[in-house]
C-alpha positions in Angstrom: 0.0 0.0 0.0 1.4 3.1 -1.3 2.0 6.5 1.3 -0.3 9.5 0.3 2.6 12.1 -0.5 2.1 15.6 -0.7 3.2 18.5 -3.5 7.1 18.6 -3.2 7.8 15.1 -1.6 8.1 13.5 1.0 5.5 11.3 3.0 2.5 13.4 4.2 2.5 13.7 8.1 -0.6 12.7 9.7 -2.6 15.4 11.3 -1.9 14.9 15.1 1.7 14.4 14.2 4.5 16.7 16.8 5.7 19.9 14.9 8.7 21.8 16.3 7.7 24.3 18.8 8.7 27.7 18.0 9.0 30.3 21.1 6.7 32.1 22.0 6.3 35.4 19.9 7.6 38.5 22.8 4.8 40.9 22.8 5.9 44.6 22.1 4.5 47.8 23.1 2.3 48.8 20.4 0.0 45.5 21.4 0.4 46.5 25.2 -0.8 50.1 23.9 -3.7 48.3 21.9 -4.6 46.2 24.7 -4.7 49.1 27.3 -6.3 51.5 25.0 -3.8 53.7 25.2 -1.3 55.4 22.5 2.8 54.0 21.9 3.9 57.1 23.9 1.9 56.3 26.9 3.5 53.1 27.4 6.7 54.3 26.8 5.7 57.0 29.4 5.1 54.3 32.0 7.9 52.4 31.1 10.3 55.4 31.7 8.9 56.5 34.9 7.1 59.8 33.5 5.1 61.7 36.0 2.4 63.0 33.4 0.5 59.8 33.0 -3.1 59.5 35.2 -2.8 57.0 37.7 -5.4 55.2 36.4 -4.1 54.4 32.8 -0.6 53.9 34.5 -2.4 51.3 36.7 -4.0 49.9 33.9 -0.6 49.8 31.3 0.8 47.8 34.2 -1.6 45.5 34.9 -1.1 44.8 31.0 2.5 43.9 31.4 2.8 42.0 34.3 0.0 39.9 32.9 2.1 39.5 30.0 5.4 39.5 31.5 6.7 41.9 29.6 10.4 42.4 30.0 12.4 45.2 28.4 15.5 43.8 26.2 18.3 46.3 28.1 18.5 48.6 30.5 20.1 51.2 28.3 22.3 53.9 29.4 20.4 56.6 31.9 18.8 59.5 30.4 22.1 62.0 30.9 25.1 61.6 33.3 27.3 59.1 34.7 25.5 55.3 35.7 23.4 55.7 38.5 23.1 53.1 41.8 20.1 53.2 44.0 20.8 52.6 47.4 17.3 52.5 49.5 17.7 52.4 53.4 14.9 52.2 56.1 16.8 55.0 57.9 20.8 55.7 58.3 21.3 58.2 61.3 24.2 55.5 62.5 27.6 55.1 61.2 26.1 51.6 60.5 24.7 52.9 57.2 28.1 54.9 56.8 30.1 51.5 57.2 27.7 50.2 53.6 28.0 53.3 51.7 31.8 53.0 51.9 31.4 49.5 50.9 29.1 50.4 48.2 31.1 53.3 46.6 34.5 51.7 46.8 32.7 48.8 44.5 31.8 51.0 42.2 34.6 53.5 42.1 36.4 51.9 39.1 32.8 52.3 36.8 32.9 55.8 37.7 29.4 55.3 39.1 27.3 57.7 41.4 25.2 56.3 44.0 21.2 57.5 44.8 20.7 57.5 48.8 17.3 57.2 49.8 16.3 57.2 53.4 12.5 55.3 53.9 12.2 57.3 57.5 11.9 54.0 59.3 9.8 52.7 56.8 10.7 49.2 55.6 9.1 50.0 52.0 10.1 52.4 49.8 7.3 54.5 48.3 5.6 54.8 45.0 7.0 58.2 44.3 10.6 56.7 45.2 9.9 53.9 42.3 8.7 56.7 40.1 12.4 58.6 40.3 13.8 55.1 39.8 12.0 54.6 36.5 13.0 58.0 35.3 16.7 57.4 36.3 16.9 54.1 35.0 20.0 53.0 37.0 22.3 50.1 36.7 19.9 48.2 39.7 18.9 49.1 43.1 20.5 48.0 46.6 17.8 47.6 49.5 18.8 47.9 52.6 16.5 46.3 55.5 13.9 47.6 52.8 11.7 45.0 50.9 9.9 45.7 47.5 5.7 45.1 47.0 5.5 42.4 44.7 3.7 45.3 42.4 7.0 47.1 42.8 9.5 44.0 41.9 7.3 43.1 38.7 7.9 46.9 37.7 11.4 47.0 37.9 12.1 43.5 36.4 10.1 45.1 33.1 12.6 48.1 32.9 15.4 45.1 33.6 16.2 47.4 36.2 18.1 44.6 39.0 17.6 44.6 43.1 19.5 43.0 45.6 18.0 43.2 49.2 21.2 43.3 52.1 20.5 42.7 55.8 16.9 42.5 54.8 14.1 43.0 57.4 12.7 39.5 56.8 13.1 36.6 54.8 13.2 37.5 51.2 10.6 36.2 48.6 11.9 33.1 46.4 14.2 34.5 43.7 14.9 37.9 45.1 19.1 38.2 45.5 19.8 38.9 48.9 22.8 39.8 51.0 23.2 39.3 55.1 25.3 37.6 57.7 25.5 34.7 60.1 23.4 36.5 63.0 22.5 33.3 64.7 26.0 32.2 65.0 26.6 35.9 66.3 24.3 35.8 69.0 25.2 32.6 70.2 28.6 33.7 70.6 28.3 36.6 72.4 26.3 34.7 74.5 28.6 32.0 75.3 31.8 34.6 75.6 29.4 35.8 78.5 28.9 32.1 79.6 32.4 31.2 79.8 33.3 34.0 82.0 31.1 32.6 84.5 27.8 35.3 83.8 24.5 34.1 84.9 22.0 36.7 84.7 22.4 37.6 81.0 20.2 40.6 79.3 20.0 41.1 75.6 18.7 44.6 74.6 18.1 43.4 70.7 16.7 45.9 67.6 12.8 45.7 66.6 10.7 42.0 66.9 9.8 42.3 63.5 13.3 42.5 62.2 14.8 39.3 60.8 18.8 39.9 62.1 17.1 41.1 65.5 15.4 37.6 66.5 18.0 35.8 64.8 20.2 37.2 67.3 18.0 36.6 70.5 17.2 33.0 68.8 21.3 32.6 68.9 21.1 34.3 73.0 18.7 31.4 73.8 20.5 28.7 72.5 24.0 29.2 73.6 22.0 28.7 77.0 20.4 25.9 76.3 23.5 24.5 75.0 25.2 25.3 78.4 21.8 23.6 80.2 21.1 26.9 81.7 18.2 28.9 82.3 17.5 32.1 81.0 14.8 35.0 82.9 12.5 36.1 80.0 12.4 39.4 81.4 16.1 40.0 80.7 15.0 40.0 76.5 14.5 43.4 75.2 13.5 44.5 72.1 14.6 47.8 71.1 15.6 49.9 68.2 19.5 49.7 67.5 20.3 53.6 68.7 22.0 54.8 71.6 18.4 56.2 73.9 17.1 52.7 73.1 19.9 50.9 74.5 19.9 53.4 77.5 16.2 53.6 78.5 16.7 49.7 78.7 19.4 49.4 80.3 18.4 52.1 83.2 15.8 50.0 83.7 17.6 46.5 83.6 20.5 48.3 86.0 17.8 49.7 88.4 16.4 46.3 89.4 17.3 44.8 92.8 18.2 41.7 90.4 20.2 43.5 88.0 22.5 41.6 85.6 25.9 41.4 85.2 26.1 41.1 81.6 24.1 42.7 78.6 24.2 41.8 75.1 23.3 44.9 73.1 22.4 43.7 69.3 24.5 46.7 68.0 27.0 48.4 69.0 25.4 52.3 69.1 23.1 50.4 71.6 25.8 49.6 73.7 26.9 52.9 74.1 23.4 53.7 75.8 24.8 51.1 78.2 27.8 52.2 79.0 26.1 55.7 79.7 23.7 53.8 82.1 26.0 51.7 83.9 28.0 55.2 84.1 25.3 57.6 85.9 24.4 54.6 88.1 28.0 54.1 89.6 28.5 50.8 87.6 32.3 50.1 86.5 32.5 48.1 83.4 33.8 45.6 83.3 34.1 45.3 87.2 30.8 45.2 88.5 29.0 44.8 84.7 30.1 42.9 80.9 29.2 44.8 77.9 28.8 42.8 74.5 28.3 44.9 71.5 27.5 43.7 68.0 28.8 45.3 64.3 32.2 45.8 65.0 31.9 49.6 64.0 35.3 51.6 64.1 34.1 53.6 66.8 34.2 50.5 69.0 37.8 50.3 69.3 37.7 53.9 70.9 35.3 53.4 73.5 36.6 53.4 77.0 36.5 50.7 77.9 37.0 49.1 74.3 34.3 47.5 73.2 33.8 43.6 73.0 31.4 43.1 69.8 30.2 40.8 67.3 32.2 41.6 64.0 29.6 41.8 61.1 31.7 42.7 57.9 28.9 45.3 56.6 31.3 46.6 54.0 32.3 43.2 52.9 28.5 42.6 52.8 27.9 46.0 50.9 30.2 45.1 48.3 29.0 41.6 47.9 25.3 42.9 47.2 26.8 45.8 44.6 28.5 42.8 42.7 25.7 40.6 42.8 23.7 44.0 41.2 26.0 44.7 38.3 25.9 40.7 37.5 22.5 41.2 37.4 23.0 44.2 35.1 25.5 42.9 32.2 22.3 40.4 32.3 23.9 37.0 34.3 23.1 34.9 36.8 25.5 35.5 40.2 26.8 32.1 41.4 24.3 32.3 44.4 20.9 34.1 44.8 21.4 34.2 49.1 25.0 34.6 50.7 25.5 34.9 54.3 29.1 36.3 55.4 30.5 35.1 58.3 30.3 36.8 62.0 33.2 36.5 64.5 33.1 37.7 68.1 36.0 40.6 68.8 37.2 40.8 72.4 38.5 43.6 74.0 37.8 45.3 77.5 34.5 45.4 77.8 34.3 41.7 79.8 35.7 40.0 82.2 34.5 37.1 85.0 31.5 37.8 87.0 31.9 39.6 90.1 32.7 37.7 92.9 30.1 38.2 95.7 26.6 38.6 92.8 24.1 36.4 92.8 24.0 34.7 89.9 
């Protein structure tokens, strides 16, 4: 029985036979303008960041890409001017945000780059009129800094191919976002145990905010280093505070104050710790003789603190120029070799500690 053939040769394929698949065709703006009812301008508008777009069609041109997934091919060079880095913070009144802007410009110092600083004022999201100058500016990417994105705001940049990398973020990072930190767990738990060692029983920990990621990973590292010793630990003693020097000192007055005061207090950072040592101070304290101080970031500053401080080294320039690598990977359009590094913590010793005081209850 002879094979039907078809004009050209060749054995007709039957009708349900597999045909290559071809990709799927990448929708361009004219048919997200057709589909939104608006003109080609408008969308390039939106796409650029333009403030003179209602917020309804803006809503609406979005809605239209994400739904699509549209992606723009490049970044592109900025408008005018030298390449531009965001860097977003929640706030940076502390030479803690100092420490990752110097780790952050020395990165980019050989591009010739200028960095963007935006302060959230204590806000862990950036707003929308923050995202609107980031559209306009069109920068290499965008470095959050215990700052997260709305998952409206991520789509938006990832259509302008404009990359994010989130550092010491404020909680865990959604799947696929790049993110930057540091071992606080293992940081906690050795400050902790330093205290241990030197014989401390009634241990306070004067952390940052509850809702903060690094600041109950660092009380979850506190508890276990004394479970790991089979001690006890008074509930009371764990304070949640805000990472500045009044916060450290309003708690520690009061922790101080108490007929059952402690004799050592972990402060989660080390601008806290000065509000300790101010404490202990106006109440007659001597540290380290009558109280242990354990500070955590390892700022410069802590080496010129009488006494010197004992802290948790967290190598936040080391971690600010991971995260502006991981960004301009993201930028030349690669993959980074990891999506979530944590750098290592180590515990500094200095003056701050020493044995408890004979004669204290423990």
């Amino acid at each position: 029985m002879s094979t039907p053939s078809v004009p050209g040769g060749g054995p007709e394929q039957p009708a349900d036979a597999a045909t290559p698949s071809r990709p799927p065709r990448r929708v361009t703006i004219a048919a997200i303008a057709a589909e939104a009812g608006v003109s080609v301008p408008t969308v390039s508008k939106v796409l650029n960041g333009r403030s003179d777009v209602a917020r309804a069609t803006r809503a609406r041109v979005e809605e239209v890409m994400a739904r699509h997934q549209y992606k723009r091919r490049s970044r592109g060079p900025s408008p005018s001017g030298p390449p531009l880095v965001d860097l977003v913070f929640h706030e940076m009144e502390s030479e803690w945000a100092l420490e990752i802007v110097r780790g952050v410009e020395t990165t980019l110092a050989d591009l010739g780059a200028s960095v963007v600083l935006t302060a959230s004022e204590g806000k862990h999201r950036p707003g929308q009129q923050w995202l609107d100058g980031v559209l306009a500016r069109r920068p290499l990417g965008v470095i959050l800094v215990m700052s997260t994105l709305t998952s409206n705001q991520r789509e938006q940049l990832e259509s302008r191919a404009i990359p994010f990398v989130a550092l010491d973020t404020d909680g865990e990072p959604p799947a696929g976002v790049p993110a930057v930190g540091s071992t606080n767990w293992d940081g906690g738990m050795a400050a902790t145990r330093h205290l241990i060692e030197l014989g401390h029983r009634r241990i306070a920990v004067i952390s940052g905010p509850k809702d903060v990621l690094c600041s109950r990973a660092r009380v979850d590292g506190f508890r276990s280093a004394h479970e790991r010793a089979g001690l006890g630990y008074d509930p009371d003693l764990i304070r949640w505070g805000d990472f500045y020097i009044a916060g450290g000192y309003e708690h520690a007055m009061e922790l101080l104050s108490r007929p059952d005061r402690p004799t050592a207090i972990f402060a989660g950072a080390d601008m806290q710790a000065v509000g300790v040592l101010r404490a202990a101070r106006e109440l007659g304290l001597s540290v380290p003789r009558d109280l242990s101080v354990v500070g955590y970031d390892n700022l410069p500053l802590a080496d010129w603190f009488s006494p010197r401080l004992t802290t948790v080294n967290q190598p936040l320039q080391a971690m600010a120029k991971t995260a502006t690598s991981m960004m301009l990977t993201l930028a030349e359009g690669k993959q980074p070799p990891a999506l979530r590094v944590d750098l290592a913590t180590d515990l500094v010793v200095r003056e701050s500690t020493a044995p408890r005081p004979h004669g204290v209850r423990s």
